[in-house]
C-alpha positions in Angstrom: -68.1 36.2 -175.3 -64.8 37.0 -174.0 -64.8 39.6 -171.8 -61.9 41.8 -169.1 -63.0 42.1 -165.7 -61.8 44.6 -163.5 -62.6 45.0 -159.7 -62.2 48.6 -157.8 -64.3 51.4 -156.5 -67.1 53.7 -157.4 -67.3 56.2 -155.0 -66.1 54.1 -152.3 -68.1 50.9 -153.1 -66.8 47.5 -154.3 -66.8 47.5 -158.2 -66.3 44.9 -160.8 -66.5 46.2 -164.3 -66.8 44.1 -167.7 -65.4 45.5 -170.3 -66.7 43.5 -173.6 -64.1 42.7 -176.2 -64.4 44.1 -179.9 -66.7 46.7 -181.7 -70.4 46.8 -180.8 -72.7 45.9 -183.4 -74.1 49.0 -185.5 -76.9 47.1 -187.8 -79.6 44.9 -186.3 -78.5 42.0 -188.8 -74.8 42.5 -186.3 -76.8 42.6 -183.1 -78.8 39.7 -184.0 -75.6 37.7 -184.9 -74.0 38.1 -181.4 -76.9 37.0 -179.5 -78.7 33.4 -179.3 -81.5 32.9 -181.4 -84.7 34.4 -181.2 -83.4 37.1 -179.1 -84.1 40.0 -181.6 -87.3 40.0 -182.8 -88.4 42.4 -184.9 -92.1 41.0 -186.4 -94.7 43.9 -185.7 -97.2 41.3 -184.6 -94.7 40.1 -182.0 -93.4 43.7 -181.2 -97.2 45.0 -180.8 -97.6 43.0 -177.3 -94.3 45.3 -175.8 -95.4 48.8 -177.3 -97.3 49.4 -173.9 -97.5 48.5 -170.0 -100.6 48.6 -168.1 -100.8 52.2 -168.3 -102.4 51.5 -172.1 -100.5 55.3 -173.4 -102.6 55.4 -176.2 -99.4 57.2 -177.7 -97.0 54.3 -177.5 -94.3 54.0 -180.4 -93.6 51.6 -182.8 -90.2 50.2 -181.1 -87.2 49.4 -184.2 -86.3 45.8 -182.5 -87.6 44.1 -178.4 -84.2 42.6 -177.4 -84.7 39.7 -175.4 -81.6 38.9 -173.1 -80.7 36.0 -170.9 -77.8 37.4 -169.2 -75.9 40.5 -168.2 -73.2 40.2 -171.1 -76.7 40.1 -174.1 -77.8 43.0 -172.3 -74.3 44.7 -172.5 -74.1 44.3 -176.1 -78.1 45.7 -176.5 -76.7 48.7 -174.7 -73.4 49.0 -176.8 -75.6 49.1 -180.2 -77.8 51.5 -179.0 -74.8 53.8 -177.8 -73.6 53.2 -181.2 -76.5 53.9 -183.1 -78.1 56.8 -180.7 -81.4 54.4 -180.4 -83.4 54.8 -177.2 -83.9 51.8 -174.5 -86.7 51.4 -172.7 -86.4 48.7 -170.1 -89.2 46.4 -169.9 -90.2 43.9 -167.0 -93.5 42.2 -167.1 -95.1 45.4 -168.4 -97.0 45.8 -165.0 -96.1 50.0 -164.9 -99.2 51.9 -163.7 -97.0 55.1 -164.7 -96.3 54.1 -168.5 -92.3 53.8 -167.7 -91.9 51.0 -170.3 -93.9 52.9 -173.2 -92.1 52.2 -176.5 -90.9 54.7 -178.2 -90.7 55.2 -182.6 -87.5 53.9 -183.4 -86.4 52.3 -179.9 -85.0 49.0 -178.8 -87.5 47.5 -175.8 -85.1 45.7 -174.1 -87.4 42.6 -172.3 -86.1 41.0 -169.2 -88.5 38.4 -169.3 -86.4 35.5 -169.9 -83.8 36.2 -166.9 -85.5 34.5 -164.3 -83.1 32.8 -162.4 -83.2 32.9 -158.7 -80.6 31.7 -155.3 -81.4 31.8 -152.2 -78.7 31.3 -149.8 -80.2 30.6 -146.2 -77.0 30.5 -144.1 -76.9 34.1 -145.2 -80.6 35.2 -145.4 -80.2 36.5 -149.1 -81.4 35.8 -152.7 -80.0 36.6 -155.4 -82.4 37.4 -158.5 -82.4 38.6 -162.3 -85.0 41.3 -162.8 -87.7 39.1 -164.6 -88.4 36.9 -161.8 -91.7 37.5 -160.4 -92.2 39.0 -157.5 -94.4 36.0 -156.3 -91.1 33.5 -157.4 -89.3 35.2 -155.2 -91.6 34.7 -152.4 -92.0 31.1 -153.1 -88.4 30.2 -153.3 -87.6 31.8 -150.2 -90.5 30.5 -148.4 -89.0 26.6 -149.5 -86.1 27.6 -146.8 -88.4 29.1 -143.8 -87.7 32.7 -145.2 -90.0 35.6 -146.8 -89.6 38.4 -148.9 -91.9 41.0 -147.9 -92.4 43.5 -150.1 -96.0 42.7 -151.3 -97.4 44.6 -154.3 -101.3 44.0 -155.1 -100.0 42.3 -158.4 -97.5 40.1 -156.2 -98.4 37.1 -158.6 -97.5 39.2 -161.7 -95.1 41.8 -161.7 -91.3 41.6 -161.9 -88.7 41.7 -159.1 -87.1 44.5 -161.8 -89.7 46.5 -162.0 -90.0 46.5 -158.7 -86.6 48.3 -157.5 -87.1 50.3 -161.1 -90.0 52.3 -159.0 -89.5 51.4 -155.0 -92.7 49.2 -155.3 -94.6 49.1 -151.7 -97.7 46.9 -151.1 -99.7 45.3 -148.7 -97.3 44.7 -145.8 -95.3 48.2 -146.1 -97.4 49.8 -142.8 -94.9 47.1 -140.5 -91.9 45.6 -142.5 -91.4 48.8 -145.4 -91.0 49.2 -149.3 -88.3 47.4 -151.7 -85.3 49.3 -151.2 -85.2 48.1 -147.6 -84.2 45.0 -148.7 -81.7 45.3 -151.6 -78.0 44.8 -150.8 -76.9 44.8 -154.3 -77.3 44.2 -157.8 -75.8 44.3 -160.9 -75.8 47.2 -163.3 -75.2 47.9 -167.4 -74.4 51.5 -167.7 -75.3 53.5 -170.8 -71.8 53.3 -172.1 -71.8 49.4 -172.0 -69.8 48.9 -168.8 -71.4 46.3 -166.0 -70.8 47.1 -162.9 -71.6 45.2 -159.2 -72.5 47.6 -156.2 -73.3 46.3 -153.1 -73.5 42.7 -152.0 -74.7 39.9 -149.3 -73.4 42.3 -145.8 -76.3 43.5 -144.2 -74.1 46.3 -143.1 -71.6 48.4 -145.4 -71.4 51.8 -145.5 -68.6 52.5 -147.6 -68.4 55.9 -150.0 -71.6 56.9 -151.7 -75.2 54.7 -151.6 -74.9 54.2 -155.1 -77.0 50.6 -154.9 -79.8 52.6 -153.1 -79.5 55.2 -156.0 -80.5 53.0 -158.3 -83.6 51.9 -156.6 -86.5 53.9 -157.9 -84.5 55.4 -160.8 -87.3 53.7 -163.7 -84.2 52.7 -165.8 -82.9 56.0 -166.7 -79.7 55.8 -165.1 -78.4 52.0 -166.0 -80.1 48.0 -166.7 -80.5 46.1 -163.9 -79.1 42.2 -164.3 -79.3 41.1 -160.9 -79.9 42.1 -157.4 -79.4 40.7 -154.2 -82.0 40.9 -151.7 -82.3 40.5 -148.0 -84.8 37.4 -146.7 -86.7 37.6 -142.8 -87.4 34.7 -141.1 -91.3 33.3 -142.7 -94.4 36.0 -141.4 -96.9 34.1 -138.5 -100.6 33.4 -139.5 -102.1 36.8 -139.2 -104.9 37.0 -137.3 -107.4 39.6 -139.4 -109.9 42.5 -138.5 -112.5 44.3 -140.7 -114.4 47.1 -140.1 -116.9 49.0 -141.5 -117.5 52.6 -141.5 -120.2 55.1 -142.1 -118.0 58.2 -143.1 -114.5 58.6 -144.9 -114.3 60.9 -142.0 -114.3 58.0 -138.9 -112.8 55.6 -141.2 -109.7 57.8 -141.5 -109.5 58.8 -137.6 -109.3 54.9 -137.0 -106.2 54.6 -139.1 -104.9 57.6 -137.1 -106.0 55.8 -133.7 -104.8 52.3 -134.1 -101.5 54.5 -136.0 -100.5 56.3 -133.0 -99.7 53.6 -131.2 -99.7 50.3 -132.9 -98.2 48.9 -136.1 -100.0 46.0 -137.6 -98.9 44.0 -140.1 -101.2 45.5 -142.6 -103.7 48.1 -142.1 -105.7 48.9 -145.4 -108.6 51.4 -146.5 -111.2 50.9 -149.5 -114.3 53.5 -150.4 -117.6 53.0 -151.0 -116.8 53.1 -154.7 -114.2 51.0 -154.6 -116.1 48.2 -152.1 -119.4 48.5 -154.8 -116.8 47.3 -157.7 -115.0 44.5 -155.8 -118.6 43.4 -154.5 -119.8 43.2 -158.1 -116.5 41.0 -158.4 -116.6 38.5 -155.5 -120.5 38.5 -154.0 -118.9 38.1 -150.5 -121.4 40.4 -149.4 -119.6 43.6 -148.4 -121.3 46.4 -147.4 -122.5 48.4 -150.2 -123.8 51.3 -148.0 -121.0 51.5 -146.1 -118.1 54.7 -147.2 -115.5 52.9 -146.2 -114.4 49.7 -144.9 -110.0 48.7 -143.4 -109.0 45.5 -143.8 -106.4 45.1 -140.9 -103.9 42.5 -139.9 -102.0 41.3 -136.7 -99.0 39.2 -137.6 -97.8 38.9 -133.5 -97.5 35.4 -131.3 -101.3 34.3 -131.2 -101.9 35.9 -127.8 -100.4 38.8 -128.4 -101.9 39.3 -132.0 -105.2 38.6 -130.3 -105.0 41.7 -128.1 -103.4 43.5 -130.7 -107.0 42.8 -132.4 -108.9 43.1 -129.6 -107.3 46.7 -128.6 -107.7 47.8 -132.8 -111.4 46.7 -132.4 -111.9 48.7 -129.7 -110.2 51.8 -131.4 -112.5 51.3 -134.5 -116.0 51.1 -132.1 -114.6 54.6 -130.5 -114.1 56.0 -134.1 -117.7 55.1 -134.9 -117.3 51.9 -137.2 -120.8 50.6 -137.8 -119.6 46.8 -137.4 -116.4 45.0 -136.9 -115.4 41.2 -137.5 -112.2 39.8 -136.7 -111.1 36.1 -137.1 -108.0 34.0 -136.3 -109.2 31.7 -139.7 -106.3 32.1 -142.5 -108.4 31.2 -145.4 -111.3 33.6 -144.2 -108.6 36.4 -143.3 -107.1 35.6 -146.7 -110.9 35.8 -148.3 -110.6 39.9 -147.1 -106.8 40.9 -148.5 -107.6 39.1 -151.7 -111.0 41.6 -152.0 -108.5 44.1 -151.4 -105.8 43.0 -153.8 -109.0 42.8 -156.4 -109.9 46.9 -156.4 -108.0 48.3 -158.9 -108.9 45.3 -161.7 -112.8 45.1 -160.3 -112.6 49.2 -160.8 -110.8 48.8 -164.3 -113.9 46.8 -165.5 -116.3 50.2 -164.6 -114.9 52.3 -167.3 -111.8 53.6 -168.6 -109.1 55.1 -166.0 -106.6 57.4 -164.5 -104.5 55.9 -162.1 -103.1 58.2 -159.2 -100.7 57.0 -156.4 -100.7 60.2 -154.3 -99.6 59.8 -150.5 -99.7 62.3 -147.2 -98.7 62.1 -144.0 -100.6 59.8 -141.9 -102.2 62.9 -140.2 -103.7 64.6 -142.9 -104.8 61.3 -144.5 -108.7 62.3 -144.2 -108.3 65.9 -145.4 -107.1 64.1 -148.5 -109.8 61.6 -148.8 -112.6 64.1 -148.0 -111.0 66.7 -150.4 -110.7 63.8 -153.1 -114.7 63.0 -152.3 -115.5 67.1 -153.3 -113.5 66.9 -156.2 -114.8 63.7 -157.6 -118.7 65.2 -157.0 -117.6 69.0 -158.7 -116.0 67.1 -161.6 -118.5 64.7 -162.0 -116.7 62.0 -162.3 -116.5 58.4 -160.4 -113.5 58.3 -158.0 -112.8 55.5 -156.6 -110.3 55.2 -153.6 -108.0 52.6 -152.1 -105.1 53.0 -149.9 -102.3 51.5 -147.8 -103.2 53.7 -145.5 -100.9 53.1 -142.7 -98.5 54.3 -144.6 -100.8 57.5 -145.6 -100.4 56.7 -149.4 -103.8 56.4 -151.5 -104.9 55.1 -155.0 -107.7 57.1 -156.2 -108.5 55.7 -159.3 -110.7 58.8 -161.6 -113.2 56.3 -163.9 -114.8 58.0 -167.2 -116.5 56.8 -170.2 -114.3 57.7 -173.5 -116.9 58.1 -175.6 -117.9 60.6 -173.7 -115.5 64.0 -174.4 -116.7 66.1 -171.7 -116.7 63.6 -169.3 -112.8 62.6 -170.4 -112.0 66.6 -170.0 -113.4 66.6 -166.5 -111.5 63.3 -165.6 -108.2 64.7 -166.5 -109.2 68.0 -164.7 -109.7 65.7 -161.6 -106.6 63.7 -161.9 -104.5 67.0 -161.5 -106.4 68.4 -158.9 -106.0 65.6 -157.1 -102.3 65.7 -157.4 -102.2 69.1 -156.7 -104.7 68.7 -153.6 -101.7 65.6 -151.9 -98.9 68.3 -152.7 -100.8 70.9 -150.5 -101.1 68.3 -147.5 -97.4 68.2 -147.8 -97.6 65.1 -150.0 -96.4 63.4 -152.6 -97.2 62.9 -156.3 -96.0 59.2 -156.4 -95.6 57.0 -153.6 -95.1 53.7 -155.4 -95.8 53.3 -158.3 -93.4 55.9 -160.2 -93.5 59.1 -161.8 -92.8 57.4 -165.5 -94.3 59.4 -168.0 -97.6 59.8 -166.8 -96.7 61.7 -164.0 -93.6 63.8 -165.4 -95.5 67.2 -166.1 -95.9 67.8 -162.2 -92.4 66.4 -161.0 -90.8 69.7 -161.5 -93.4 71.3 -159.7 -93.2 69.0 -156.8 -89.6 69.0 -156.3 -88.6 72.5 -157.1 -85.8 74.3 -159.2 -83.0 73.2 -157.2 -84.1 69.5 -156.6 -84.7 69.4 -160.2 -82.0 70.2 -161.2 -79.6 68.3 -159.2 -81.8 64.9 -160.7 -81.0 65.8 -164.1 -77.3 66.2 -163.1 -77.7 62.5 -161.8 -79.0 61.9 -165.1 -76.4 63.5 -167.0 -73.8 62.5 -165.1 -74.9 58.2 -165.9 -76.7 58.7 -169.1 -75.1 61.8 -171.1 -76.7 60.8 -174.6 -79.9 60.7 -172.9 -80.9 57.2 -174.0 -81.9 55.4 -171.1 -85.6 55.4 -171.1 -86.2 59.4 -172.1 -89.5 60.2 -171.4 -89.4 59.4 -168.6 -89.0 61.4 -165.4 -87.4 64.1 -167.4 -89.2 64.9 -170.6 -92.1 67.4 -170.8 -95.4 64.6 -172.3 -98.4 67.5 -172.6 -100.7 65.2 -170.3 -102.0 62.1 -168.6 -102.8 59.2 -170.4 -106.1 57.8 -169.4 -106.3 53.6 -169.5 
């Protein structure tokens, strides 16, 4: 495809823009001309397995066509039809949203970035260079084959996509000491709603030039532009952590150890699980957790031996003061390893209990146990199973609501929960997505939890890069009636 490139500035950054040659296509039989074989596929037995992410929206639409690019110029032309046409794009990674952000739509083109994979890592300058469908685990891997690590560390490292994580600013695991994705993108690559590509950023680990526009795009959930690449920033490989765990007989002393060892100290991981939550990944694993306990952190030192040791040694003694019941540390990998896979297990082992609505509410570190004790009450007025995880250095929790469909009082009460629940994080002065997105699940308290003014200067971000409105509607900015339960 022949293409004109021109390089210049948007809003101060370095941009090179594509302009594609000739008229996009306007019939599928066009689009499916212009791109390899195999790339349009519109079989509804094939299209069936991209109508919904893991948030299972029951309402899901039938999409018109899954576009299945291998590069930035397939996805241009994807983007030109639809312009053409008026047809909706939702973007689609591995279909790992907890937030339903890559729910198909009637009528829409899924654009699947499955098959750009490709990945370079340049050592001499501490980068890689990625397309969106690379796994987040890939990543890891091929820096790790040149000393280096990528951080950011979702639970579903092994699974989800590299795109989908700058679509929603994932976090994970390691966010409490070394932060969340956007910390580590330089640049990317972008396909605007009108067609155009554009390159922001790049391999400097400093450039402040004109407006953040790369860093704008990070958490956006595809609504303003497609992501074909992005460059990330590499640290030198993590030490062998050295691990703690410690159990707890209230949410109450459980959360005032993550605000002792907090104050002070920043491990390389410091993470929280209910009594709930340890009864389902017990049933899972037989490592023999403690069932009776109401809460047990998983915490990890990632310091020069001696110093992780009394790192360890100091957290233990914080954890004893708080009133943990026992504490067991070990310098082992595999046995450290044994406890953050347990951990990286809740939300499938809780999945297994019933169906589910997902929440990804945070607080500040301080009010951390008024949220956990206040989701506690709600879960026993609502009757309802409420099982909670949580980075918690970081303050940000996943109570996960568990019901039985059959059961329509019991699905009433669940979705009465979930709310409360967001409303109870916005009173503690938190948030109503931490990581995982507001998507669709989430957009009928966004509004709310921004205000007027804040609202309305996102929908002028919107307008401003998608004025037909067909990047990804629905999410972020379209009024769904409710939560979808999974």
């Amino acid at each position: 495809m022949s293409e004109d490139t021109v390089t210049g500035a948007v809003g101060g950054e370095q941009v090179t823009t594509k302009h594609g040659s000739g008229e996009a296509a306007e019939t599928l039989e066009e689009l499916r001309s212009r791109l390899p074989d195999g790339a349009v596929v519109t079989d509804p037995v094939k299209t069936e397995a991209y109508r919904r992410d893991r948030a299972e929206d029951p309402d899901a639409g039938v999409p018109l066509a899954v576009v299945r690019p291998t590069c930035t110029e397939e996805v241009q032309e994807a983007v030109r039809f639809a312009r053409a046409t008026g047809t909706p794009i939702v973007p689609r990674g591995a279909g790992t949203s907890l937030s339903g952000g890559s729910t198909a739509q009637d009528g829409c083109l899924v654009l699947s970035l499955e098959r750009m994979r490709e990945i370079t890592v340049d050592p001499v300058t501490r980068t890689v260079v990625a397309q969106p469908g690379a796994l987040n685990g890939e990543v890891k891997e091929a820096a790790a084959a040149h000393g280096l690590w990528y951080p950011p560390d979702p639970a579903s490292y092994t699974f989800c996509s590299i795109g989908g994580n700058i679509a929603t600013n994932a976090g994970g695991l390691c966010c409490v000491k070394y932060g969340v994705t956007t910390d580590y993108v330089l640049g990317m690559t972008v396909v605007l709603a009108d067609g155009r590509s554009v390159a922001l950023g790049g391999p400097r680990l400093k450039d402040v030039a004109g407006l953040p526009l790369t860093k704008l795009f990070v958490g956006s959930e595809g609504t303003l532009g497609i992501i074909t690449d992005v460059t990330l920033r590499l640290v030198p490989a993590q030490r062998a952590p050295q691990t703690l765990v410690a159990t707890f007989p209230t949410l109450a002393s459980a959360t005032d150890a993550v605000l002792a060892i907090t104050r002070t100290m920043r491990p390389s991981m410091l993470e929280f699980m209910d009594g709930p939550t340890l009864n389902a990944v017990e049933d899972e694993t037989r490592m023999g957790l403690d069932r009776d306990a109401a809460a047990m952190l998983i915490v990890q030192s990632d310091e020069s031996p001696d110093q992780a040791a009394a790192e360890v040694a100091e957290i233990t003694r914080r954890c004893e003061a708080a009133g943990a019941t026992e504490v067991f540390s070990t310098d082992d990998p595999e046995e450290g390893e044994a406890f953050v896979a347990a951990r990286r297990l809740a939300i499938p082992a809780v999945e297994k209990k019933g169906t589910i609505l997902l929440e990804d509410v945070g607080v500040p570190i301080p009010a951390l146990g008024a949220l956990v004790e206040g989701i506690a009450a709600i879960s026993g007025r609502r009757e309802v199973v409420v099982a909670v995880m949580a980075h918690a250095g970081d303050g940000n929790t996943h109570p996960l609501v568990v019901f039985d469909p059959a059961d329509p009082g019991q699905r009433e009460r669940a979705h009465l929960a979930y709310g409360e629940i967001m409303d109870l994080a916005v009173s503690l002065g938190g948030t109503i997505t931490g990581e995982h997105g507001v998507g669709r699940l989430k957009e009928p308290w966004l509004a709310g939890y921004l205000g007027e003014d804040v609202m309305d200067l996102n929908r002028m971000v919107k307008a401003a890069f998608d004025p037909t409105g067909i990047l990804n509607p629905g999410v972020m900015f379209a009024q769904p009636p409710r939560a979808h339960a999974r």
